[in-house]
N, C-alpha and C positions, 0 to 999 in steps of 0.2 A: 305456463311460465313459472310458476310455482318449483313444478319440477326442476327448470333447467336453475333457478336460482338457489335452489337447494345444494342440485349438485357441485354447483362453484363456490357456494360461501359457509357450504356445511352444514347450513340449519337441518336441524332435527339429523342429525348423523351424529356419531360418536370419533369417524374417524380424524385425526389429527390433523389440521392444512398442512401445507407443502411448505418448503424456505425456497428463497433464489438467492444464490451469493454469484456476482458476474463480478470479474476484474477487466475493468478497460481501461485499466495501467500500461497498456504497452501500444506503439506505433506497429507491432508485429503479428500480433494475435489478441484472441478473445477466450477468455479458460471462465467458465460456469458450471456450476453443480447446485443440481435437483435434491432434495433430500425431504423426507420427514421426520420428525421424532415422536418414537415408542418409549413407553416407561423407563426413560431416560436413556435408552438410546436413540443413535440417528441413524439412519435406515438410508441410502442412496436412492434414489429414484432415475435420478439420469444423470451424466455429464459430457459436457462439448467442450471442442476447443476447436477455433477456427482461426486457420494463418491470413491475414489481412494482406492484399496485393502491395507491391511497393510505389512509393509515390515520393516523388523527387521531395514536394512540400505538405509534412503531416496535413497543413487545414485540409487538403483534398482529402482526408479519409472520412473528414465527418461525416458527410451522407449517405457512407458504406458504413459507417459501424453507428449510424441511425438504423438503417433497413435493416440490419442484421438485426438489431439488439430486438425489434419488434416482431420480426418474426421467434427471435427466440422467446420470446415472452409466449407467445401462443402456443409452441410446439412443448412449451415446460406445462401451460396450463392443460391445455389437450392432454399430454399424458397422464399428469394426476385427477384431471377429471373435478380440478375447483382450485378459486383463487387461493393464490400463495398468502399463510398468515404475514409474511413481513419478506419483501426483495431488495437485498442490498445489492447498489452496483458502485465498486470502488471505483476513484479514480485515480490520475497519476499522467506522468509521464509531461509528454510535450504540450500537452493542454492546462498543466495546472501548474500553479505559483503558491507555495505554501509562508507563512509567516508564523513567528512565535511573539505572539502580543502575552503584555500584564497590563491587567486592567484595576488601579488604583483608585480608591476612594476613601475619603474622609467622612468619618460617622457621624452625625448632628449628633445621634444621642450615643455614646460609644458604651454605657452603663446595660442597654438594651443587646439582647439576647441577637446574632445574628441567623436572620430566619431565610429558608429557601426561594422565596421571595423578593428580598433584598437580594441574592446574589443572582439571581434570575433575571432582573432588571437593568441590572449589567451587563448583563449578555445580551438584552433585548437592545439596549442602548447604543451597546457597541456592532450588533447585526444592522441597526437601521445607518449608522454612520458610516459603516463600509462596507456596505451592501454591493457596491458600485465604485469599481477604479479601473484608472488609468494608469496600466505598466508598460514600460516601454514602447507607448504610442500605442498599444492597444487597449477593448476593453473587455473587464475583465468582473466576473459576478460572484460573489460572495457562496459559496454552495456546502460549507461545511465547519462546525466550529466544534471542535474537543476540548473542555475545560479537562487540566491534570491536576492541579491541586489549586488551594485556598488559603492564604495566610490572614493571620489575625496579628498586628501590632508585629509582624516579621517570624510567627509561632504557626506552623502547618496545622490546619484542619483537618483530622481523620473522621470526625463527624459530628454534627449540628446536636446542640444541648441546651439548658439553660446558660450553660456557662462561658458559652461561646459567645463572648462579647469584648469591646475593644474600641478602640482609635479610631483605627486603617484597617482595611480589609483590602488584599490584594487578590486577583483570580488570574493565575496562569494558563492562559492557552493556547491550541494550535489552528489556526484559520489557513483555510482552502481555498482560493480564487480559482474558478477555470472560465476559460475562455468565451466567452460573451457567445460567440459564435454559434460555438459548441454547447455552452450549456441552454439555448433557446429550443435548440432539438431536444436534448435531456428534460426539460421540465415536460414537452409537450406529451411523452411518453405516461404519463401520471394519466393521461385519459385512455390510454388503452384497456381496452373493455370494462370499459364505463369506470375506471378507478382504481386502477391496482395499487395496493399498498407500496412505494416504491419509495427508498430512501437511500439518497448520495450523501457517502462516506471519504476520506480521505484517505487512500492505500495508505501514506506511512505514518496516516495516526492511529489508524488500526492495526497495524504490523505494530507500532512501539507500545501501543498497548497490550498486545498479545505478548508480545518479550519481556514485558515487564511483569503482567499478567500471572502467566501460563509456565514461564522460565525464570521468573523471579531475579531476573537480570535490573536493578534501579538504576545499575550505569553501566551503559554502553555504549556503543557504536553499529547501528544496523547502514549496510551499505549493498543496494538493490543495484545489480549490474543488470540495464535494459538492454533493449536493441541498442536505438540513438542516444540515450543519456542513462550516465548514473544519477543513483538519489543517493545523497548519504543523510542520515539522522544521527543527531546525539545527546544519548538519555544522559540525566544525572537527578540524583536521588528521585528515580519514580515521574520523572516529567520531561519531554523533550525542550532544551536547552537549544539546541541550532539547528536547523534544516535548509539543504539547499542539494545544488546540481550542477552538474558540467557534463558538454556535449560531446561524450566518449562514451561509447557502452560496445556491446559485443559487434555492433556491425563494424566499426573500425578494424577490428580482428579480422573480422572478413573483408572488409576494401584492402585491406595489407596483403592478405593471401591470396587475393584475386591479383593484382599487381605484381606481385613477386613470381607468382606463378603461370600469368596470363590467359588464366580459367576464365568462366565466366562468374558472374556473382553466384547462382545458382550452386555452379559445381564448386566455388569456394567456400561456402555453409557447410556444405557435406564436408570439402576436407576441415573444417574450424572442431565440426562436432567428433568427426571418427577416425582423426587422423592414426589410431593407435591401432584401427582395424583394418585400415584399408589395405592392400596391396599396388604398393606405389612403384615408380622408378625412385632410384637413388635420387636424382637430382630436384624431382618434383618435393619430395621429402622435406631435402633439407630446407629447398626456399619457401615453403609452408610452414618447417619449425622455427626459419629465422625470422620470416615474417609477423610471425606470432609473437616472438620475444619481443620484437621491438615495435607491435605493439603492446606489448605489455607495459613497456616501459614508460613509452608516450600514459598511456593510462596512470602508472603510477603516479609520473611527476604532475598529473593534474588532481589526481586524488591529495597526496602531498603540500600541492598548495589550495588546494582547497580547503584544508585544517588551516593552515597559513593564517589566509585571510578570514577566516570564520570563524573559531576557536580560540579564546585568550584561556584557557586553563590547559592542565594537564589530559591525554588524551585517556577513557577510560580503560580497564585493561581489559575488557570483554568486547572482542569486535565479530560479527555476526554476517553472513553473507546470505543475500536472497538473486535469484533473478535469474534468469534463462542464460547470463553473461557466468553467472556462478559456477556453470557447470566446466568450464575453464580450467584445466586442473591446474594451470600454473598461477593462477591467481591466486586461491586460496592455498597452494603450498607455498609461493613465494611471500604472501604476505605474512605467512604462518614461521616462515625461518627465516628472511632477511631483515637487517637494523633498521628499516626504513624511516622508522617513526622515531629515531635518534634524538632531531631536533625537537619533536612534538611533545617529550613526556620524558621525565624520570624513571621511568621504567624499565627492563634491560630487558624485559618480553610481553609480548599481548598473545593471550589466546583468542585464537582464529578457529570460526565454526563455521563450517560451508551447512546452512541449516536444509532439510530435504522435508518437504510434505508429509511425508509416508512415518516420519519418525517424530509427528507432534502429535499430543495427546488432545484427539476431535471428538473421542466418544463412539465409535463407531461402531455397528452392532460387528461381535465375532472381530474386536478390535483391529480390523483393517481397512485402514484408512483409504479410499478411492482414490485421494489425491497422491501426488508423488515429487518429488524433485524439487531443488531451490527454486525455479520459476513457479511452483505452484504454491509457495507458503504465503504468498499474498492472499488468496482463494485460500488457505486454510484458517488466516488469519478473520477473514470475514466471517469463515463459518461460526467461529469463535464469537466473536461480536454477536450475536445473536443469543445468545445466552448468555453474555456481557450486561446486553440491554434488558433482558428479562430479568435476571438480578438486582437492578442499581433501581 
């Protein structure tokens, strides 16, 4: 026994454990990479991605991307031959509810130094209080909290000192809920072979901390085009500011081009993705690129009021695009050169980044990156976070 517990948790080896970064951010697929790291780089070991069958209503996927997620945990540990030192698996999408709380407090002794302690027990305070809700007639479990910054007396904290004392102490953060359902399977996962180090993250607070991070963007605009929904987020000064979603993302582009052209779902994905390669009739062509435009449009004016109703400032002038809906080319050109954002901002332009995997800085031994494409910088973001948490 000695042996086989060796060779899982490393005792008496020199060799480095393994990471897991899984995103199960999407109603579409499941994208994960295997990795180690050597003297300071990171070495690949494996990566999957599996397309998830389609299902009129997301709760049906949970117990297909349980099964999965469990098998993949074994077929990552079998290959490297011992437990992963730390397995992030993001989440997102139809399953999750995110919120941006400040959590306020008045100092008894405001003369006294604020220590990590005191701000720690704010967080504990506020995890036991809404551990547990009720959103829209469901329920919903508490699975992730990102503190972005600290204020003293309304003055940011870059870090704890003697001098760091005051009044008011305020902690800005971003809290996760997912789905009750959903998340009872996820916890159970933590006992897979007897314990796997296994910690749930929130895809877009790990994406806005990578853009903040890694691209030194303090305000922006990151907006994740999915299958069934977009997510949009928006940073200002170094901290998410609003978060939310509306139920348009790339499969719409494809119900349009299935309609217009009377494909079937299947063959209308193919024309969504290649329509510039394929060899079509004229007719099939056009009602494929008309279909697409309009829904572009539907798209827009939901994005559009989405700021509307969610946004009272100026919008910032850095807006960033992730998502498998990304690859789009008329989204990020058109939001790139038409006025759309007229109403929203003083601005006469925003620069639009379609952002790609392959071209963020992850460390990679012989700097090539495994990953690739706007759908996969959520999974580059995670890898990222892991070297986040080993610094902080």
């Amino acid at each position: 026994m000695s042996g086989l517990f060796g060779r899982l948790f490393g005792f008496g080896h020199e060799r480095v454990r393994p990471f897991i970064a899984v995103d199960l951010g999407s109603n579409t697929g499941i994208r994960s990479l295997l990795w180690r790291e050597e003297r300071g780089e990171r070495v690949m070991l494996q990566r999957q991605r599996i397309e998830l069958p389609r299902r009129e209503h997301p709760a049906d996927l949970i117990p297909l991307m349980d099964a999965y997620l469990r098998r993949l945990l074994f077929q990552y540990v079998r290959k490297s031959g011992r437990m992963p030192a730390e397995t992030l698996v993001g989440l997102g999408g139809h399953f999750t509810i995110s919120e941006v709380h400040t959590l306020k407090r008045e100092r008894p002794r405001p003369e006294a130094a604020l220590s990590g302690t005191e701000a720690h027990a704010m967080l504990n305070e506020f995890v036991a209080a809404q551990n547990l809700r009720q959103i829209g007639g469901d329920s919903y479990t508490l699975a992730h909290v990102m503190p972005f910054r600290i204020h003293i007396d309304g003055y940011p904290v870059t870090a704890l000192s003697e001098r760091t004392a005051g009044h008011r102490v305020e902690v800005h953060l971003f809290a996760t809920y997912v789905l009750a359902a959903f998340w009872d399977r996820l916890a159970k996962l933590k006992s897979v072979l007897g314990g796997i180090q296994l910690q749930f993250v929130s895809n877009t607070a790990v994406t806005a901390a990578f853009v903040i991070d890694h691209l030194r963007a303090k305000d922006a605009i990151v907006v994740r085009v999915g299958a069934p929904v977009t997510e949009v987020t928006v940073i200002a000064e170094g901290m998410i500011v609003a978060s939310g979603s509306f139920d348009r993302g790339a499969d719409s582009f494809t119900a349009a081009i299935a309609q217009a052209t009377g494909r079937s779902h299947a063959e209308a994905e193919l024309l969504k993705r290649q329509i510039g390669a394929l060899n079509l009739p004229d007719g099939v062509r056009l009602a494929a690129e008309g279909a697409i435009a309009a829904a572009f449009e539907a798209w827009l004016a939901d994005l559009v009021q989405f700021f509307k109703k969610t946004i009272t400032t100026p919008l910032p002038e850095s807006l960033y695009l992730v998502g498998g809906g990304a690859r789009l080319s008329i989204i990020g050109t058109a939001l790139a050169k038409r006025p759309w954002f007229q109403e929203l901002t003083f601005r006469d332009r925003l620069d639009v980044t379609v952002l790609a995997a392959d071209a963020l800085p992850l460390g990679f031994r012989r700097k090539a990156s495994p990953l690739a494409g706007p759908d996969e910088v959520t999974l580059a973001a995670l890898v990222a976070h892991t070297a986040r948490q080993k610094s902080s």
